[in-house]
ZAKE-415865 format. One record per residue (C-alpha): residue in one letter; x, y, z. Coordinates in steps of 0.2 Angstrom, whole numbers, plus 5000, padded with zeros to 4 digits. Layout:
// ZAKE-415865
aXYZ;...
This chain:
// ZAKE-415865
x511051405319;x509451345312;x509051165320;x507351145311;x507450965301;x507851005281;x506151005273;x505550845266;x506350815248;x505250745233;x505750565228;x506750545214;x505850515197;x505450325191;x506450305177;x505450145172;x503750275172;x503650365156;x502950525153;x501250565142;x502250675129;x503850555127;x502450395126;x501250485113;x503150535102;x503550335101;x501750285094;x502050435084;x503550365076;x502950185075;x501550245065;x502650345055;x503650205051;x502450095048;x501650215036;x503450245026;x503450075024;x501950025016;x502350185005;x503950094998;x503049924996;x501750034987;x503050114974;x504049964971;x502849894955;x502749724960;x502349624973;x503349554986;x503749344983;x504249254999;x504749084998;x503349084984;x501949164995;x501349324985;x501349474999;x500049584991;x500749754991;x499549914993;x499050014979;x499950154979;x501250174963;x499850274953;x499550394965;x501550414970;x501650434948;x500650574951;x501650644962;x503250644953;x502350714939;x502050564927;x500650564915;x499150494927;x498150384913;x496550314914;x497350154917;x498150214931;x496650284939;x495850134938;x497050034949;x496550144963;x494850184962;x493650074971;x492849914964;x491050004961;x491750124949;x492549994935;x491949944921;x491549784923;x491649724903;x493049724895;x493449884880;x492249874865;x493949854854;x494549684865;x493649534863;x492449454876;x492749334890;x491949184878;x493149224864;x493549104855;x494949094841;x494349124828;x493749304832;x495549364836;x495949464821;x497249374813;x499149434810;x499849484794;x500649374785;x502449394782;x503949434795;x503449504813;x504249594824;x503849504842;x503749594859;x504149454872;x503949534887;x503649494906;x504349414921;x505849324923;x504949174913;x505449254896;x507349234900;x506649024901;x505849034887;x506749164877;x508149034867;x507148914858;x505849044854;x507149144847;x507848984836;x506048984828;x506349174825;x507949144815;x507148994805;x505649104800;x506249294797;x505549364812;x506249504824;x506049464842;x506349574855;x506349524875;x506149614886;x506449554906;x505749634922;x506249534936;x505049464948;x503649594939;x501849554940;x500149604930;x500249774942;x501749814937;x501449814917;x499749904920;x500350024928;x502150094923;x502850184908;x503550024902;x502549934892;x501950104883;x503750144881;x504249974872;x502850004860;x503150154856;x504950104853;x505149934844;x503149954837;x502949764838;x501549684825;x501349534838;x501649564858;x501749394867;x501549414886;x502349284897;x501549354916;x500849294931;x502049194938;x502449304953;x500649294956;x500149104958;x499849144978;x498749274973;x497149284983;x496549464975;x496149394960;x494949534955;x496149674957;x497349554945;x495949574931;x495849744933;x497849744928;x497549624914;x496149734904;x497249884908;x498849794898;x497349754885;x496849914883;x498849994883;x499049864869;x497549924860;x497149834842;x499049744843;x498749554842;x499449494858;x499649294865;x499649284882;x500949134888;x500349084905;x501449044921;x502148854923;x501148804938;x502748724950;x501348724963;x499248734964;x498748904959;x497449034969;x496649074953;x497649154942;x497549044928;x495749034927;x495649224926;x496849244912;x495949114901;x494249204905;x494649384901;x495949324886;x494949194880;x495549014871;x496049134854;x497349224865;x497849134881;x499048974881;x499048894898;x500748814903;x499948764920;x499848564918;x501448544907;x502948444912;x504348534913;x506148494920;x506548634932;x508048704937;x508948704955;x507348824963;x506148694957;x505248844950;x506148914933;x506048764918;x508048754913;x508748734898;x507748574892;x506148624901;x506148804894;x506448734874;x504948614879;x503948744883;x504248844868;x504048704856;x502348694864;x501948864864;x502548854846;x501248694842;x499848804851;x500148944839;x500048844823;x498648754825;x497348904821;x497548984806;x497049154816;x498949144822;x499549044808;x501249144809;x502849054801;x503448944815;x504148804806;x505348704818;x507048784818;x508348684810;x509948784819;x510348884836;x509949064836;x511249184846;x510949254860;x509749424859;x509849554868;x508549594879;x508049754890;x508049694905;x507349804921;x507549774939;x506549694951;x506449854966;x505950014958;
């Protein structure tokens, strides 16, 4: 019988030491996650609001268009391409920054047919706006994208679509809400002269948000590019809000038509009928699209 000691056995593995394959797999899959993420953010439209802080989102919805095969406009390239490579005046056919109202063309006279689209704010202001409708022979037409920002008009087939569809002679834009945290204001102008130029020689008005809190900038921007013929800012008016403290109610959101209404009848470049409405208008129905996309 062999009585030599059995050889000396290796140690048994530390489970708490990891091997260089299994550790370079996990950072692998973090960065792969991470990556899938911000693609999502990226394709959702809009920006992410978080207890009112605006989470800016990266810009990736006109190259994930692409992708799936959508029409890849100019508009869309823009939102993507770097700073340097803007234009950085506004569309020969859109008026300047120093606009002033009576160089918006002004709207035929008559009955119109009103595009009221934007964020949730047009479902605030969407009654008593369509009671002046009712009084004054126009058509109007809402149209709702929850929690939607400038981005998410510029750069979608929406807007195009509902153009194309209801072929508005006035479009009245109630944006920027989801955006009073802001802090890429820049990029926000770049959306705003893109929803300009999808609009093309359309009058528009531009209904600004209800400041419920200081904003980063948003405000001043809009009146700028839109100038005082176009853009009616809502920012210092006094309106009740509902239970979020953000969203007028029903008292603040007639209040903030009526002056929308007042705004638009005192130059004759937007002298549209808005006489005050003398009964209720029912409810219209209004295309409504959903916050994630």
């Amino acid at each position: 019988m062999d009585s030599s000691p059995p050889p000396d056995r290796p140690p048994p593995p530390d489970p708490r030491a990891r091997r260089p394959a299994t550790a370079y797999r996990e950072l692998l899959i973090v960065f792969g996650a991470t990556w899938l993420l911000l693609v999502f953010h990226g394709a959702l439209g809009r920006d992410l609001v978080i207890a009112g802080v605006t989470l800016e989102k990266p810009e990736l919805s006109a190259y994930l268009r692409r992708w799936q095969g959508a029409p890849f406009t100019a508009e869309a390239q823009a939102a993507i391409e770097p700073e340097a490579t803007l234009p950085t005046a506004a569309p020969a056919d859109l008026p300047s920054s120093g606009v002033t109202a009576s160089a918006v063309a002004p709207l035929a006279r008559g009955p119109q047919r009103i595009l009221l689209l934007g964020d949730s704010m047009v479902e605030v202001l969407e009654p008593r706006l369509a009671d002046y409708c009712l009084e004054n022979g126009h058509r109007l037409f809402p149209a709702i994208w929850y929690a939607s920002t400038t981005a998410s008009w510029a750069s979608g087939p929406e807007l195009e679509d509902l153009l194309r569809e209801i072929k508005p002679t006035l479009v009245v834009v109630a944006l920027g809400s989801s955006e009073l945290t802001a802090r890429r204001i820049d990029q926000r102008e770049r959306h705003v002269r893109a929803i300009l130029q999808r609009v093309g020689p359309r009058p528009l008005l531009w209904i600004g948000p209800p400041n419920w809190r200081e904003d980063t900038g948003i405000n001043a921007m809009l009146a700028r590019v839109l100038g005082a013929g176009r853009f009616f800012s809502s920012a210092t008016l006094d309106l009740e809000r509902g239970a979020d403290g953000i969203h007028p109610n029903a008292v603040g959101g007639a209040k903030w038509a009526e002056a929308f209404a007042s705004w638009v009848r005192e130059d004759g470049a937007r002298a549209i009928a808005l006489a005050p409405p003398t009964r209720v208008a029912p409810r219209v129905p209004a295309r409504v699209y959903a916050p994630p996309r």
